[in-house]
C-alpha positions, 0 to 999 in steps of 0.5 A: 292566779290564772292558769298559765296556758290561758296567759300564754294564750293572751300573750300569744294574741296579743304579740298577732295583734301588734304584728298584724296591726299595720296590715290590718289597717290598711286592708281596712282604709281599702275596703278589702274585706276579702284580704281581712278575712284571710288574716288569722283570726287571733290577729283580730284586736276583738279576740284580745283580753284585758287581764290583771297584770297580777294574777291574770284575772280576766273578769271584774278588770279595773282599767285605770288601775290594770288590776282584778278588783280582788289586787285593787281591794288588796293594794288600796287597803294597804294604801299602795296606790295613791289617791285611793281612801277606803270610804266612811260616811 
């Protein structure tokens, strides 16, 4: 489990991102790099990070599935997720 200040960090940008979202886009179809600059930095869609919505496990992120590949490994061997098989050959 990912410690909770890093989570409530994440969470953090993510809420500057979506509150930013519309400004950010419009500064951009405009050219004003100036304005884009004066926008916080942790408003910036780069600065946020994909996490496993179970632990909160940044690294080895499985997109399709929004899980670490340990919570991926855990479910598909219970055979919580559908459409998963554990391979044989």
């Amino acid at each position: 489990m990912a410690k909770k200040s890093i989570l409530a960090r994440d969470a953090k940008r993510a809420k500057m991102h979506a509150q930013y979202a519309e400004k950010r886009a419009e500064l951009k179809a405009a050219g004003d790099l100036e304005g884009l600059h004066k926008l916080p930095r942790n408003s910036s869609p780069t600065r946020l990070k994909n996490r496993c919505s179970e632990t909160g496990r940044g690294r080895a992120y499985m997109r399709q599935f929004g899980l670490s590949r340990l919570s991926f490994r855990e479910h598909a061997s219970k055979g919580e997720i559908p459409g998963v098989t554990k391979a044989s050959w």
